[in-house]
GUBA-301480 format. One record per residue (C-alpha): x, y, z. Coordinates in steps of 0.25 Angstrom, whole numbers, padded with zeros to 4 digits, always signed. Layout:
# residues N
XYZ
...
END
This chain:
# residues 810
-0232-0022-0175
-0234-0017-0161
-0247-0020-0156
-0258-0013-0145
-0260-0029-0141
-0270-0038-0145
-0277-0040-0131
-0285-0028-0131
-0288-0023-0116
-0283-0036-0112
-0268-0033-0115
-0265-0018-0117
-0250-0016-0113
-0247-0032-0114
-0238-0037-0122
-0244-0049-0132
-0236-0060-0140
-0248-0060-0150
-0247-0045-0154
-0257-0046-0169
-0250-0038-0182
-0256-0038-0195
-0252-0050-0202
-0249-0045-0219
-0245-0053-0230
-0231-0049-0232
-0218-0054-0233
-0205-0053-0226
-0193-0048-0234
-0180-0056-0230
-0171-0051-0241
-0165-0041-0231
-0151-0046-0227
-0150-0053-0212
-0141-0048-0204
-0130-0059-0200
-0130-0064-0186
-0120-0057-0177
-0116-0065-0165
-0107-0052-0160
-0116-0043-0161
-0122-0039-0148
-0118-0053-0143
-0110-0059-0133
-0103-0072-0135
-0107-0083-0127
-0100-0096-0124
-0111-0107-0125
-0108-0118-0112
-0116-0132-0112
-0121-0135-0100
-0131-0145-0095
-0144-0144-0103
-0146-0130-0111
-0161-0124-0110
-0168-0122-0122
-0172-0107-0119
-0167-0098-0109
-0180-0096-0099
-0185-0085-0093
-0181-0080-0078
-0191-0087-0069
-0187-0076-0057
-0192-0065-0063
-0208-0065-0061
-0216-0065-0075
-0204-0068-0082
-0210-0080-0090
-0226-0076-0090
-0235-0074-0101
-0243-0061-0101
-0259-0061-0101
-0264-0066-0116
-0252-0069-0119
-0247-0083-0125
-0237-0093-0118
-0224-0097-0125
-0226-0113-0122
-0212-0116-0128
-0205-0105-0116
-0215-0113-0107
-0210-0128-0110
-0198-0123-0110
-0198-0116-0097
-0206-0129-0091
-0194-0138-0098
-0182-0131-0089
-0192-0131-0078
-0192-0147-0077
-0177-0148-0081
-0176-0139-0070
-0184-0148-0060
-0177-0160-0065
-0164-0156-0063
-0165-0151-0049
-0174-0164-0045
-0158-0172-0047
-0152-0164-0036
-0164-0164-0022
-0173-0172-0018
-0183-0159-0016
-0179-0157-0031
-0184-0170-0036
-0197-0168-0027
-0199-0156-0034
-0199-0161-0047
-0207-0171-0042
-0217-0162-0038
-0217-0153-0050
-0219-0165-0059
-0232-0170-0050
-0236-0155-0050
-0244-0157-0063
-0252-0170-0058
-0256-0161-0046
-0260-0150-0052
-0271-0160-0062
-0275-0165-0049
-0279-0151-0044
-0285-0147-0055
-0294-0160-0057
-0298-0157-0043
-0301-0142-0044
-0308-0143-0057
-0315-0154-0054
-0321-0150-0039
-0324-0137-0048
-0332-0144-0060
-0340-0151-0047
-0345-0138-0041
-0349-0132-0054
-0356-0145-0059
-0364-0144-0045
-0365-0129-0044
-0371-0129-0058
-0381-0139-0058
-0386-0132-0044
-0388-0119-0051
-0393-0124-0063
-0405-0130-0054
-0407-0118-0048
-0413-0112-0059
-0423-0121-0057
-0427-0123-0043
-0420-0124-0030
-0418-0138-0020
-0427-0137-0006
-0415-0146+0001
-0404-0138-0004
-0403-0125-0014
-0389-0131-0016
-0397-0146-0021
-0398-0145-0038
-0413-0151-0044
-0405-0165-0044
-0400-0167-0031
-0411-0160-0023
-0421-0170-0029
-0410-0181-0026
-0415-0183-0011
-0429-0181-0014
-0438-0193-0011
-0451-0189-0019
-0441-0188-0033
-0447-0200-0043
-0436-0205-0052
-0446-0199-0065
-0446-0184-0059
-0434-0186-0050
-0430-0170-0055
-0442-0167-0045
-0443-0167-0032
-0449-0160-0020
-0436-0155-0014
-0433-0147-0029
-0440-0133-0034
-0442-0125-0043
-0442-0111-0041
-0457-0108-0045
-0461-0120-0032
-0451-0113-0023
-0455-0099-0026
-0472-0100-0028
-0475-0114-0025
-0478-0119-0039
-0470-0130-0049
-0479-0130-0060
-0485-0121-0069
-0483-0107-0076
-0480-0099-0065
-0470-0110-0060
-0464-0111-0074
-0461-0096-0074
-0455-0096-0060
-0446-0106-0065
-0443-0101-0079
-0440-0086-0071
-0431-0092-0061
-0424-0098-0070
-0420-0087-0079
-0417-0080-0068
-0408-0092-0062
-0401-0092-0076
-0398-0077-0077
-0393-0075-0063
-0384-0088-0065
-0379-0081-0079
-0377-0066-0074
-0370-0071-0061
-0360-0079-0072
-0358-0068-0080
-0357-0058-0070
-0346-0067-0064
-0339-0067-0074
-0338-0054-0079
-0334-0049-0065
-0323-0058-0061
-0318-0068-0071
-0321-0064-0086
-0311-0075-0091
-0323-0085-0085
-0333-0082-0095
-0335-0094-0107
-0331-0107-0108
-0314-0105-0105
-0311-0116-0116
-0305-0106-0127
-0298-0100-0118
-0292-0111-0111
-0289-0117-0127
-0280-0103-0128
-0274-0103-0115
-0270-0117-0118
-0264-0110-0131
-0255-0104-0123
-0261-0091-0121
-0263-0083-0107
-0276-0078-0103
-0274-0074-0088
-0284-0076-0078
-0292-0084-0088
-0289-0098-0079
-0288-0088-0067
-0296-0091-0052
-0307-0081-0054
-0309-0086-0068
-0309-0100-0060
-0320-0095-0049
-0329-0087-0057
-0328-0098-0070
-0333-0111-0058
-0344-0101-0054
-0349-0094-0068
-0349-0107-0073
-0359-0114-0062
-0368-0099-0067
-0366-0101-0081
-0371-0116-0082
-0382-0113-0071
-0389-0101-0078
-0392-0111-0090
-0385-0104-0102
-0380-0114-0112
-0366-0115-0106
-0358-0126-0100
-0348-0129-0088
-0339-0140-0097
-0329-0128-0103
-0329-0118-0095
-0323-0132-0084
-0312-0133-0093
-0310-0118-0090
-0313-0119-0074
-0302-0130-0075
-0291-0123-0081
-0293-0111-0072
-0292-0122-0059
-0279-0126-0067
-0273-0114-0070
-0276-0110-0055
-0270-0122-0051
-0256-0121-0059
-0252-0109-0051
-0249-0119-0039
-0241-0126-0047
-0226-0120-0053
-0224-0128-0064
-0237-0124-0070
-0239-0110-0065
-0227-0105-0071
-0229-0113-0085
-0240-0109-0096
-0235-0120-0104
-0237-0130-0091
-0251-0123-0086
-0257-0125-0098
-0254-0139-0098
-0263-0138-0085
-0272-0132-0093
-0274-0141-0104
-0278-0152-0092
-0288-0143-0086
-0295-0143-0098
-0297-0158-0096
-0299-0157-0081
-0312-0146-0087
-0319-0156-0096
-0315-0167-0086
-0323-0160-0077
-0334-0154-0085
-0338-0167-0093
-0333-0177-0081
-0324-0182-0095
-0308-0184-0090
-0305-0190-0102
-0312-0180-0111
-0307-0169-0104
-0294-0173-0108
-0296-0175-0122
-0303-0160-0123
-0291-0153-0119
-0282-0160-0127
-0291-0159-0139
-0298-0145-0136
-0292-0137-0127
-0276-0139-0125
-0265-0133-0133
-0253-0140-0128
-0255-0154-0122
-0244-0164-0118
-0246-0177-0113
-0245-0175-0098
-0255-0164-0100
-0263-0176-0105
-0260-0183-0093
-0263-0174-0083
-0275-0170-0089
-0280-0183-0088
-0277-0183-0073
-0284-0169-0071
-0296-0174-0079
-0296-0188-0070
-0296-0178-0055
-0306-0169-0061
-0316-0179-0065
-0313-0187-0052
-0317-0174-0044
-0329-0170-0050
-0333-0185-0049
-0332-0183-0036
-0340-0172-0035
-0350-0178-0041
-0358-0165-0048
-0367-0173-0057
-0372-0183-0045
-0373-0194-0053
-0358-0200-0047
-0355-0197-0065
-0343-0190-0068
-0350-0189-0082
-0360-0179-0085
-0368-0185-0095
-0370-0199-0092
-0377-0207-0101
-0381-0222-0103
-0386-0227-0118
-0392-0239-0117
-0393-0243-0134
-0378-0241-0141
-0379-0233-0155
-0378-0240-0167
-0370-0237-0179
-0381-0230-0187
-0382-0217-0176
-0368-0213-0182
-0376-0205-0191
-0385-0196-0180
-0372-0196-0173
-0365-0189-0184
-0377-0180-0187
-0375-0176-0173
-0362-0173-0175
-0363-0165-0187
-0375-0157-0179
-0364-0155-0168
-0355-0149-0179
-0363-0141-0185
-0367-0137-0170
-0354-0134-0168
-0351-0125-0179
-0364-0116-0178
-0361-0114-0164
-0347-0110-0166
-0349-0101-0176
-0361-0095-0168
-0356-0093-0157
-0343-0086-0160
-0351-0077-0169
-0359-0074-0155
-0346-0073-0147
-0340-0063-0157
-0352-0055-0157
-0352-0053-0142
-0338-0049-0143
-0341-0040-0155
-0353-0033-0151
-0359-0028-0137
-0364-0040-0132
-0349-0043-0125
-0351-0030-0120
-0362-0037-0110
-0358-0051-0106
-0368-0051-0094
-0379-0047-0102
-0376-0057-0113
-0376-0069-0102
-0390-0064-0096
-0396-0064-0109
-0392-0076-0114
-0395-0083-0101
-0410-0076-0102
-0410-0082-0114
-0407-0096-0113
-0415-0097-0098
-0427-0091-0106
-0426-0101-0118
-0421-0113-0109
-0430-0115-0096
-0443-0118-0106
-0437-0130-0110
-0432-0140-0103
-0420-0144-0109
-0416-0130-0111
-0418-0129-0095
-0409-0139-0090
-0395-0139-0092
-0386-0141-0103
-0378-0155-0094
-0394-0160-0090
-0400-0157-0105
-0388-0165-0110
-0389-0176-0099
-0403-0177-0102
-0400-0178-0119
-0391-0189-0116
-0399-0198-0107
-0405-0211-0114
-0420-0211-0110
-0425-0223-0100
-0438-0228-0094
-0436-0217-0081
-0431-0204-0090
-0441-0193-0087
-0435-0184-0098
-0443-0180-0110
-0432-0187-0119
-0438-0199-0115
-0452-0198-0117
-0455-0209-0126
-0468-0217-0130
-0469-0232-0130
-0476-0239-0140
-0489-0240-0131
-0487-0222-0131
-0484-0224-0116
-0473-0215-0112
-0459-0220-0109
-0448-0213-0100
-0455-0214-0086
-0462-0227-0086
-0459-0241-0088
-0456-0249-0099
-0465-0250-0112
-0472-0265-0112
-0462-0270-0105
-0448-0264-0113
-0437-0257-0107
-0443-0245-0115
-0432-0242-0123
-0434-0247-0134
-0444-0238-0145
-0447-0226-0139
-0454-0216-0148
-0454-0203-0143
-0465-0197-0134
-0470-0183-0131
-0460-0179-0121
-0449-0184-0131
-0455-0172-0142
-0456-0164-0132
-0440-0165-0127
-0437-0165-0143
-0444-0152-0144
-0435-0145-0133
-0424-0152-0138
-0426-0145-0151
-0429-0131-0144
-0417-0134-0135
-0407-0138-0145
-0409-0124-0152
-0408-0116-0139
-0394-0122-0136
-0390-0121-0149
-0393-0106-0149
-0389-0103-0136
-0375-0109-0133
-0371-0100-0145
-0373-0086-0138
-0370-0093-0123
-0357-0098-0127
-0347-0087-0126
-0354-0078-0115
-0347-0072-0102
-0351-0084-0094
-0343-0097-0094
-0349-0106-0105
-0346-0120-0110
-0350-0126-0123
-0347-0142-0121
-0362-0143-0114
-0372-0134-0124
-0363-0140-0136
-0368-0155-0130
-0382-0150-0126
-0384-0147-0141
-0379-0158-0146
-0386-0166-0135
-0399-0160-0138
-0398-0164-0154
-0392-0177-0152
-0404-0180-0144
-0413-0175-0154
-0408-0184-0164
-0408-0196-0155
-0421-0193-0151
-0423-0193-0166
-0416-0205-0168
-0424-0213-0158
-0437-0210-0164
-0433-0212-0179
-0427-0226-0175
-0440-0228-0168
-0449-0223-0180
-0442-0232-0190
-0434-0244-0185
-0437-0250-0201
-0426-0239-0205
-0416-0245-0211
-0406-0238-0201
-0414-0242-0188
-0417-0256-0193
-0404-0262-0191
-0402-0258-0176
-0413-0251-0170
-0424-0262-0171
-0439-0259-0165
-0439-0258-0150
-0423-0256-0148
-0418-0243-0142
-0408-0239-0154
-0407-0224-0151
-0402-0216-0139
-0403-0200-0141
-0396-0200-0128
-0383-0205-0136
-0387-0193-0149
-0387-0183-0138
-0374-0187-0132
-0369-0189-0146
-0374-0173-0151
-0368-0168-0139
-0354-0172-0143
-0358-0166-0158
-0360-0153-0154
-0349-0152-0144
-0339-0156-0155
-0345-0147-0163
-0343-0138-0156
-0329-0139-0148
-0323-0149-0160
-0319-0157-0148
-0319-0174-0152
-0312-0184-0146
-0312-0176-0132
-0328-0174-0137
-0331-0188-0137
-0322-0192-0126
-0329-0181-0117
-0343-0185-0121
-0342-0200-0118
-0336-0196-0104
-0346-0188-0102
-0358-0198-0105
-0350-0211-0103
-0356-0216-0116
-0344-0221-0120
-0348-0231-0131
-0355-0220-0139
-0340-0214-0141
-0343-0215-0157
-0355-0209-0160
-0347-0196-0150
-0335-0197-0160
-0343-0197-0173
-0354-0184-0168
-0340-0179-0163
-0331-0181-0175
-0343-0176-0185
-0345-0163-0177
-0331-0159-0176
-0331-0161-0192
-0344-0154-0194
-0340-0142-0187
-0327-0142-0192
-0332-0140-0207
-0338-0128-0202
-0329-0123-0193
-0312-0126-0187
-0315-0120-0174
-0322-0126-0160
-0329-0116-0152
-0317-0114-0143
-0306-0112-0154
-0317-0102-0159
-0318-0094-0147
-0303-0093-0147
-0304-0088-0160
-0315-0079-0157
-0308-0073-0144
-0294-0071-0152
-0287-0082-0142
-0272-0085-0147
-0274-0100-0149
-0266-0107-0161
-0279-0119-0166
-0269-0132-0164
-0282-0138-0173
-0282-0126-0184
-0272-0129-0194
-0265-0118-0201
-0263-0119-0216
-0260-0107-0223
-0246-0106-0230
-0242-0094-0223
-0226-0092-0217
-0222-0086-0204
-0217-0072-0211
-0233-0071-0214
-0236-0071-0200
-0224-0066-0191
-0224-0051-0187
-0218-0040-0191
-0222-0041-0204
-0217-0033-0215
-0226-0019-0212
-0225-0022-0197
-0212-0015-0187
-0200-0023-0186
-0201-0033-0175
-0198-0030-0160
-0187-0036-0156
-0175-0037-0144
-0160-0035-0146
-0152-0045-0137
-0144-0033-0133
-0142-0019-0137
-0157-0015-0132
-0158-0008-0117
-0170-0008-0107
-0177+0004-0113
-0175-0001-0129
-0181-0016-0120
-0194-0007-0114
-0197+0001-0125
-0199-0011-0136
-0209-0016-0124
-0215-0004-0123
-0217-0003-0137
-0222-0018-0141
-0232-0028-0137
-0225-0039-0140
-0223-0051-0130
-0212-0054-0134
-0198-0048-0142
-0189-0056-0151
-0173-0053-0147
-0162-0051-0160
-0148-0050-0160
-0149-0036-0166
-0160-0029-0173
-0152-0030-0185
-0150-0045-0186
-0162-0048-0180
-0156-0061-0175
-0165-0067-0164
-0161-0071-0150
-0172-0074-0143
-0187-0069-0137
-0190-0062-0127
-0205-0060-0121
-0211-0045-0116
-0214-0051-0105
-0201-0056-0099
-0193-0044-0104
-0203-0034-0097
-0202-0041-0085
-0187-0043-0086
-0184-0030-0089
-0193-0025-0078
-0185-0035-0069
-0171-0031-0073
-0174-0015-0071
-0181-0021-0057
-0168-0029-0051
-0157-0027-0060
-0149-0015-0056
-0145-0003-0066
-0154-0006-0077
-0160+0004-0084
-0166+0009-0097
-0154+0008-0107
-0149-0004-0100
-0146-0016-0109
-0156-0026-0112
-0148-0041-0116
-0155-0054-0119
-0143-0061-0121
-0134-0067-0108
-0120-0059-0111
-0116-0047-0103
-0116-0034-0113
-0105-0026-0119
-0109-0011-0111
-0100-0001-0103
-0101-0002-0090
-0107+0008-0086
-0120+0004-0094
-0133+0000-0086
-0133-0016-0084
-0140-0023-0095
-0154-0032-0093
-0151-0047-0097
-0164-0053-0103
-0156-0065-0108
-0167-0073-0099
-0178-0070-0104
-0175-0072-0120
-0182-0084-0127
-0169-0089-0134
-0179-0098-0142
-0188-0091-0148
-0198-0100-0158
-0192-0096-0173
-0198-0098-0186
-0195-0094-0201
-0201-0083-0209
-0204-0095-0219
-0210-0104-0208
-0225-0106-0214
-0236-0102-0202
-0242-0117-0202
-0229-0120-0196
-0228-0108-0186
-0243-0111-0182
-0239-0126-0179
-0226-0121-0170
-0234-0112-0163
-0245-0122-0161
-0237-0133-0156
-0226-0124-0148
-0236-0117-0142
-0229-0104-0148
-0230-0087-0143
-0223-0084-0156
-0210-0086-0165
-0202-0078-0172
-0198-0078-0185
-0184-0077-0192
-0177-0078-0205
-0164-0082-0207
-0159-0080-0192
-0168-0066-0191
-0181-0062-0185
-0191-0057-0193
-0203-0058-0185
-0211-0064-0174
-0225-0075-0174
-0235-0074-0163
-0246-0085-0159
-0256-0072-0164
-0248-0070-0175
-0252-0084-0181
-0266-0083-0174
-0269-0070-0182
-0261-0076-0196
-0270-0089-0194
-0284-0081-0194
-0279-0073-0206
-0276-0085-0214
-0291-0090-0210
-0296-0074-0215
-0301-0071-0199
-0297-0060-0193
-0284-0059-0188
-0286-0049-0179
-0296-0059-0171
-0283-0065-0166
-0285-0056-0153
-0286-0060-0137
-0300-0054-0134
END
């Protein structure tokens, strides 16, 4: 039963509450007689007073430093954490009845939550502003440099110019490229090749100073932070994860990351940056420094503040931690994350990043509404975004496995170079490959006009004149039949060529030492497919208005379809697809277009994409890289329906020693150390006797280390055979014996019990919903044995024949 621990390298010498033993199918034999319960023996008689209100569980000693705290890797025990927050507010209530500095005191502590959204919004917010700026800056750098300012992007260096014309208004005098400031020359081969060196070699310094960063000072920084954040949310503790270096290096890497050009995004590793701003932010604050149960709730909020942030989507942000990310979410957390969400937004409002006075980052403006008929393409997008969103699952795990399996995760930085080589190497040729993933989607989910100088928009009237940059066809608005010119092939072309490139390339980019988001490729390849199909659309309905599905609505000369809207539409597919996110999907999406009357066509690509991609596979990305990474996280989405029984599962099992357990008296100091010494267990069961087996209480490794530590520190004459009592009379000893060690304070009284017949689909409910470290488990008065979150983590994967042994912090 003893274990070396779990955690590798990561824990030698630790104690674990989630210690792995081989889970058999045996049985338990009860027919052995149980001793009776014995009050007298080793017992003193207590006189039970009534007296004011009685506390549910004796607490822990808050005077003794780490008396209370959870070890690294470790999982919290949110009913001890309620319950320690419970007396804390009775506390403060009953003191506010006798000061006035009292009742300002609880007046303060029950504003200190408000405040504390409030900082966050603001810090979370100015930080989202400066990575928006500093990223579009360095991603224009790869391109060319501004003569008024190096610190001016392509847009607003071109912004003051006077010689811009509104058809090339990306050019102007004041912008160069890097083959005009270096020989002289804008056009041509030699000017090409300048351009195309420069900026691979832009995109690799971007991509190795990331990495390098990384590696060096915050290794925690590395990917998108939203599985993590999922477990930690869980209950689980992964210090420094949500630490300030992983703050800093995160806000920098991150600006790196998106300006070197890899198929990345900032949107998740934002919810990451926020939580850390939160986390950092809690210590000033007691009530939820000294709380996991309370920080987390923080926590749960700062996810919103993250997509709040990331999207410019208040209400969205809100709705993806309570459907995506939170584990525990009461409705002032609701609350409150409503009002973090509402400062966040207002601050990067008012840094205005985008320059367009928008807080949304994809605005768009459809002129023609969508009929009834486009369901069908809208559906077909969203069983594409499925079946995106299974492939790239399923692909990318098998990458991520392979780089922890083999030697390639033996050379992180080399990985990262290669594959930024690679994508600068196949993306600067063509130009939607070139731009950014936020300008390739802005520019798939514009509706062409007369002035659009983009290739999308290259149509031919009827006279073969070409439309997008000139004025009207005999005398129409020209948005009426618009078959598509040569530009329009052209754009569809690289569109193909592109689609295939992301596709291929977000695999082996998501997952890499660098910090890596997925909600922006996942829309840009959705986005480039629902264009395709509305560009394909447009032309059919133009072809053949006699159809009998055009003739009813989309009459000669009318403007029936907008690829603009099959963009927006496919993006929201494959995102679904891919996270299994839908009412906070939709919600998100239409916050960040402000297309609101287009929310069913987003419900239906959305609803058919989560139902497509759940036919061929339960797990999101996220909930597969937990799995993947062996994270302790109980799925509140995976239902458990084996017909198994809590003497399956509990430990020890039938070839295993006899569980470890603490007398309430009869055990000294050295007997106390040695069973510590001996075990990695976090925490020990106390009996009456070793013989009855009758349970008192629990005790955590932890708090008895430190008490211990603490009594032979300050408590005089204690010693080695000393007597250990976790019960609050004064022994029967001569006396001339040592004084004895009273850990009566540190004992759980209320330890979470079950039955040997309890079946598993209960225990896995109690343990999801009371947010459980573990139970122990008794029969007819007696323990028998002891469940852990692992315990049920490693039972579950056997019953879905995966490897048990996967269950493992790595």
């Amino acid at each position: 039963m003893d274990n070396e621990g779990f955690y590798g390298d990561h824990y030698n010498g630790v104690s674990s509450d989630d210690e792995l033993v081989d889970i058999s199918d045996v049985s338990v034999d009860f027919s052995e007689d149980v001793p009776p319960l014995d009050f007298s023996a080793g017992r003193c008689k207590v006189e039970w007073v009534q007296s004011g209100s009685p506390k549910l569980m004796d607490l822990l000693d808050e005077n003794v430093p780490g008396i209370g705290t959870y070890e690294d890797f470790n999982t919290i025990d949110w009913v001890r954490e309620k319950s320690k927050d419970r007396d804390r507010h009775r506390e403060i209530t009953n003191k506010s009845k006798q000061s006035t500095l009292a009742l300002l005191l609880r007046v303060t502590d029950a504003f200190s939550g408000w405040l504390l959204m409030l900082l966050i919004g603001l810090m979370s917010g100015a930080l989202a502003g400066g990575i928006d700026i500093a990223a579009h800056w360095m991603t224009d750098l790869k391109d060319g440099v501004c003569l008024n300012g190096f610190w001016f992007n392509h847009e607003h260096c071109c912004w003051t110019s006077n010689e811009t014309t509104f058809q090339e208004r990306d050019k102007c005098p004041q912008w160069r490229s890097w083959a005009e400031l270096m020989f002289g020359v804008n056009e041509g081969a030699s000017a090409y090749v300048v351009n195309y060196l420069m900026y691979v070699c832009w995109a690799l310094f971007f991509a190795f100073l990331a990495v390098s960063l990384v590696r060096a000072f915050a290794p925690y920084a590395c990917g998108s932070g939203i599985p993590e954040i999922k477990t930690i949310l869980s209950g689980f503790i992964i210090r420094g994860y949500l630490g300030k270096w992983t703050l800093i290096i995160k806000t920098i890497t991150l600006v790196l990351a998106v300006s070197s050009g890899l198929s990345l995004g900032k949107e998740g590793p934002l919810v990451h940056v926020a939580c850390c701003c939160a986390n950092i932010l809690c210590h000033f604050f007691t009530k939820y420094s000294r709380n996991e149960a309370k920080r987390r709730e923080v926590l749960s909020a700062a996810s919103a503040v993250g997509v709040s942030v990331a999207f410019g989507a208040p209400i969205g942000g809100v709705l993806f931690s309570l459907e995506e990310v939170s584990y525990y979410f009461p409705l002032k957390t609701l609350w409150r994350s409503f009002f973090a969400a509402l400062v966040a937004a207002f601050t990067l409002r008012s840094i205005n990043p985008f320059g367009n006075s928008r807080l949304v980052l994809f605005y768009v403006e459809f002129h023609t509404p969508w009929h009834l008929l486009e369901l069908l393409p809208f559906i077909l997008l969203g069983i594409f975004g499925g079946l995106w969103g299974a492939f790239f699952i399923r692909a990318n795990i098998a990458w991520c496995r392979k780089r922890k399996t083999t030697r390639l995760g033996h050379y992180p930085v080399l990985e990262v170079l290669v594959v930024t080589l690679a994508t600068a190497l196949l993306a600067f040729p063509n130009e939607y490959t070139r731009m950014s993933s936020s300008e390739l989607i802005s520019e798939l989910f514009n509706d062409c006009g007369l002035m659009d100088s983009s290739k999308l928009c290259e149509y031919t009237g009827k006279s073969g004149k070409v439309l997008g940059n000139v004025t009207a066809v005999n005398g129409s608005n020209g948005l009426g039949d618009r078959p598509a010119g040569s530009g329009l092939y052209t754009a569809v072309w690289q569109l193909v060529l592109a689609l295939l490139f992301k596709m291929f390339i977000t695999v082996v980019t998501f997952g890499m030492k660098v910090p890596s988001g997925l909600f922006i490729p996942s829309m840009a390849v959705g986005a480039i497919a629902g264009r395709l199909l509305g560009v394909a659309m447009e032309q059919l309905a133009i072809s053949h208005h006699d159809w009998p599905v055009f003739r009813g609505w989309c009459s000669p000369g009318a403007d029936c379809i907008t690829p603009g809207l099959y963009a927006m539409v496919g993006a929201a597919a494959c995102l679904g697809g891919v996270t299994r996110m839908t009412v906070s999907l939709v919600v998100i999406m239409f916050e960040l277009t402000g297309g609101l009357e287009y929310i069913v066509p987003l419900m239906a690509a959305a609803m058919t994409s989560k139902w497509v991609a759940d036919a061929l596979g339960r797990e999101g990305i996220y909930e597969a890289h937990i799995r993947l990474n062996g994270y302790p996280f109980l799925e509140p989405k995976e239902e458990f329906h084996h017909k198994t029984l809590a003497v399956d599962v509990m430990r020890p099992q039938r070839s295993d020693p006899p569980l470890s357990v603490l007398r309430e008296s009869g055990m000294t100091v050295e007997d106390v150390e040695r069973l510590i010494s001996d075990t990695t267990y976090s925490g020990f069961p106390v009996v009456i006797t070793q013989e009855s087996q009758r349970l008192v209480g629990f005790v955590l490794r932890k708090d008895l280390v430190i008490s211990l530590e603490n009594a032979q520190r300050y408590q005089n004459g204690v010693v080695s055979v000393s007597a250990v009592l976790f019960t609050e009379c004064d022994p029967d000893s001569s006396p001339n014996a040592p004084p004895a060690v009273k850990l009566h304070s540190i004992l759980d009284l209320s330890p979470f019990t079950v039955t040997v017949h309890t079946p598993m689909e209960t225990v896995v409910d109690i343990f999801r919903k009371l947010g459980l470290r573990q139970c122990l488990v008794r029969q007819n008065g007696r323990l028998l044995g002891i469940i852990t979150k692992k315990d049920i983590l490693k039972h579950m994967a056997q019953m879905a024949n995966r490897d048990p042994d996967s269950i493992l912090f790595n």
